[in-house]
N, C-alpha and C positions, 0 to 999 in steps of 0.2 A: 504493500500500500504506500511505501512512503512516509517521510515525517509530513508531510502537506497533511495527504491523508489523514493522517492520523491524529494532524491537530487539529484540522474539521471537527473532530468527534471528542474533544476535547471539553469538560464540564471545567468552566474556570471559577467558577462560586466555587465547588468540591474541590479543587485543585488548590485556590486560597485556605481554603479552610484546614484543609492536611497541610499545607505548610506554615502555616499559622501555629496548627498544633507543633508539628517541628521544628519550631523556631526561624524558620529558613524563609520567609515569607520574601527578604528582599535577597537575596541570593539565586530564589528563583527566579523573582520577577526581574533579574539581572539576566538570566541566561534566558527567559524570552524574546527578551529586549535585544541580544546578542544575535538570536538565531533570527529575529526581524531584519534588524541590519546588515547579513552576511545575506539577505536574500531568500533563507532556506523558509519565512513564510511571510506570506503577504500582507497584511496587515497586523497588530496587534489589538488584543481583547479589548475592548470600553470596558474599563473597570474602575469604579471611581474609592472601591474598598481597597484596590491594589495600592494607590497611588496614595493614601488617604496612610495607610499601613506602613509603606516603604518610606513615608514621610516621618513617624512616628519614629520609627526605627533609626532613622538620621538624626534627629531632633532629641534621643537622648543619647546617641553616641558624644552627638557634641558639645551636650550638656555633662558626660560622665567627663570627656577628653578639658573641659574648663576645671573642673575639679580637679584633677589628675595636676595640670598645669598649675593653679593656684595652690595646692598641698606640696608639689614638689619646691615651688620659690618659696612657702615659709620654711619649710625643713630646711632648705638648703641655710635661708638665713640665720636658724637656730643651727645648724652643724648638728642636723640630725639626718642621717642615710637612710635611703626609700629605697625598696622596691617593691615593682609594681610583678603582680601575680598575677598568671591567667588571663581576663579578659583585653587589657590592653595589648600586650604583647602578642597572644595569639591572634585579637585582629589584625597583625601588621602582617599577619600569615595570608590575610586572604585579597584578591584581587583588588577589592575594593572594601576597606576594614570599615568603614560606616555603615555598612551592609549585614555585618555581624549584630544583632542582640546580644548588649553586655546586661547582667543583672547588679549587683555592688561592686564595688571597688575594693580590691583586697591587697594589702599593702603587710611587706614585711619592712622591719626600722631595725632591723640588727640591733635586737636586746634593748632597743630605746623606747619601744611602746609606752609603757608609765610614764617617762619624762615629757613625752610628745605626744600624751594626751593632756597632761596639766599644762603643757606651752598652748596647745590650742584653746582650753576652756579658759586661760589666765588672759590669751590676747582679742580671742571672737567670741566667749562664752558658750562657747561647743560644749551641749550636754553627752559626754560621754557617758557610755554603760556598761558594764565590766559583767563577762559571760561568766557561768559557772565554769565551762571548759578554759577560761585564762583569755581568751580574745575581749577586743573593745569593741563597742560598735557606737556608731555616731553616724548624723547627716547634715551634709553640708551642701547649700545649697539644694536641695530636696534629693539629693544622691544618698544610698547608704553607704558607708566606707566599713570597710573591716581589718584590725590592726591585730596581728597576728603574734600571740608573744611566743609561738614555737614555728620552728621552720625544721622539721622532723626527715625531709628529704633531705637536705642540706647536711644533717649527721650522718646520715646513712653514707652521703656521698663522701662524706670526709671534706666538707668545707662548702663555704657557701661564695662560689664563684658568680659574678653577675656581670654587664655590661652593658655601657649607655650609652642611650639613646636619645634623639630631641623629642622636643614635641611641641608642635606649633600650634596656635590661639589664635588666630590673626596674624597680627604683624609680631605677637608675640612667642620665643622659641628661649624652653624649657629645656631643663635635660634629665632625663629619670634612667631609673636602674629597672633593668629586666637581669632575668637568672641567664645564667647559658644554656647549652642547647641542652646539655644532661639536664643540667637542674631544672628547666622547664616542662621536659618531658615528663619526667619521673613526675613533678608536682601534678601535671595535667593529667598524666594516669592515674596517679593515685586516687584521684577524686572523682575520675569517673569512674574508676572502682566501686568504691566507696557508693557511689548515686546508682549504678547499675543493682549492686547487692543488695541495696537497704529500701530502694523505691524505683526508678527508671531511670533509661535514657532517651534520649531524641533523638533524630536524624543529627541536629545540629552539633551536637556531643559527639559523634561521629565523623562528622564534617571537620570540625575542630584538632583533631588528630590527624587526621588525613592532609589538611593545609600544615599544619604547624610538622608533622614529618615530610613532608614533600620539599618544604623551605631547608629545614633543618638536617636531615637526616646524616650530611657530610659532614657536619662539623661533632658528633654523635660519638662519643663512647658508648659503644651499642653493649661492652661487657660490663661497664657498670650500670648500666639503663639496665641489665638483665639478673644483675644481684640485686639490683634493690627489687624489680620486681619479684624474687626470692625470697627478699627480705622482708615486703611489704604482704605477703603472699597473693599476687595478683596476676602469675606469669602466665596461667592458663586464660586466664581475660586478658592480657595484652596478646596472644596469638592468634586467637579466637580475632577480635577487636582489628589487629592487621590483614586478617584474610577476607572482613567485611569491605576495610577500604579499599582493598587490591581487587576484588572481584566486581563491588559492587558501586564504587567509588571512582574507580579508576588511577587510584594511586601504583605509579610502578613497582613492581616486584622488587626490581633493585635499589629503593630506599631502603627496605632491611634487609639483615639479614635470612637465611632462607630457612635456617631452623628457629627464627622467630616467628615465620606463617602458620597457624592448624596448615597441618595438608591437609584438608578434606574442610570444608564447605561445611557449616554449623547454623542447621535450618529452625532450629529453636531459639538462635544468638540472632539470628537475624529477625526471626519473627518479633524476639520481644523488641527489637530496638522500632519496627515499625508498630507492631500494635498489645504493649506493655501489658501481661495477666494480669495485673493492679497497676491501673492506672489512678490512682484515687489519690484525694486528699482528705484532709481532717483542720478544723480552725483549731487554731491551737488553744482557743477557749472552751471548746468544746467539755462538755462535764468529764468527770477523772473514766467513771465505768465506760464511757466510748474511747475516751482512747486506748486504754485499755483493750476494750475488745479489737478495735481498728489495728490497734498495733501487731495483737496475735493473729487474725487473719492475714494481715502482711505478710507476715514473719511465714505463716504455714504455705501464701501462695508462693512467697519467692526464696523457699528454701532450696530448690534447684539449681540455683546461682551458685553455692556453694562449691560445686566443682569447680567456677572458675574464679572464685577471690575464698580465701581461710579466712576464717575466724581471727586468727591473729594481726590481721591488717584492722580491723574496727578495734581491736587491743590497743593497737598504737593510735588509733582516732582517739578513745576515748585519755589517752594520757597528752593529747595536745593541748 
């Protein structure tokens, strides 16, 4: 039939709405927009939720990137070290990082968190709030930021290597710390560990691995990425997790190594990442007996993940 064909018959309300759920709403509507302009279809959808969504999406990338940029010039002026976790840095993975949905801002301060929570509440009266697990959390400018008082990859790797980057505001240009290529993987694995075992993942979770190893993969100590996912017990989900992006993704084989792929295709790993046995949520007000119950049913439907992340990786969550 062809891609023409095939986009004739194309539901784009159904097609927003799954990528919506995936996160991926302007990423797709990026590679519409692509296959428009390369010719390969003749018009583009009238879709006024597309455009409405992909705006949304831009609007707090560069509401999160003002923050980012205003936390990095007071730090720097207190002689307090940032680095920025996850969302920033993996956007810069993909073709167009404004395109990503970032959720909070997650910032390691190299052991300074308590001093540079009290620098921020003493100079803007930032109400911070101290987690029971040791994190702070605060918002600024209606962003949430999270200040992270362990950096638990970082031991694993034996030092917490990082390197910087600008980052521009306008006419204004910043410089913040991202981790290197080890320490960013390993952090971005572990955490979609962590969200695969204990509740789901998205397309977009997947996507995010696949840009951030396609960019990275050479500059990779692929043997230390591969002890700590030993260490972290996650190695059978980072295989698993590789052979989705290669097959289904289109990430080259030759980013990893080849006994980091499952050999064989994992149709239950894949099904959940499109349509999650418990997809659910709970308010976290919710009375004590439902969550409760909420939690145990979790727990009994996504006990099958356990072949691929151990018990002793949420060991190490619950000591961060």
């Amino acid at each position: 039939m062809g891609l023409i064909g095939l986009w004739r018959r194309v539901d784009f309300d159904a097609l927003l709405r799954l990528a919506r759920v995936h996160a991926v709403a302007g990423v797709v509507w990026d590679g519409v927009v692509g296959l428009h302009q390369d010719g390969v279809i003749d018009e583009l959808p009238a879709s006024d939720r597309w455009a409405q969504r992909v705006g949304e999406i831009v609007a707090t990338y560069d509401k999160q990137l003002a923050v980012v940029h205003r936390l990095a010039d007071f730090y720097t002026r207190h002689n307090v070290p940032m680095m920025l976790l996850n969302g920033y840095g993996v956007s810069r993975c993909y073709p167009r990082p404004e395109l990503r949905p970032s959720g909070d801002v997650d910032l390691w301060l190299y052991g300074e968190q308590e001093t540079a929570d009290q620098l921020l509440h003493n100079a803007w009266g930032v109400a911070v709030r101290r987690e029971k697990s040791g994190q702070s959390l605060f918002r600024l400018d209606g962003v949430l930021v999270e200040n992270h008082h362990r950096l638990p990859e970082a031991e694993v790797l034996g030092g917490c290597r990082d390197r910087e980057v600008e980052v521009a505001v306008n006419q204004d240009i910043g410089v913040v710390r991202l981790p290197s290529a080890d320490l960013g993987a390993v952090y971005l694995l572990r955490h979609l560990a962590i969200k695969f075992r204990t509740k789901w993942l998205k397309l977009r979770h997947a996507a995010d691995w696949a840009m951030y190893a396609g960019v990275h993969h050479a500059e990779m100590d692929w043997s230390a990425v591969e002890k700590s996912a030993v260490r972290f017990g996650f190695l059978f989900f980072l295989k698993a997790l590789n052979r989705v992006v290669v097959d289904e993704l289109g990430v080259d084989r030759s980013c990893f190594p080849a006994h980091l792929i499952a050999p064989e295709a994992d149709a239950d790993f894949w099904e959940e990442l499109l349509h999650p046995r418990f997809p659910y949520k709970l308010s976290e007000d919710a009375p004590w007996l439902r969550r409760k119950v909420f939690g145990v049913m979790r727990w009994k439907v996504n006990r099958w993940k356990r072949r691929y992340v151990r018990q002793r990786l949420l060991t190490a969550v619950n000591k961060c």
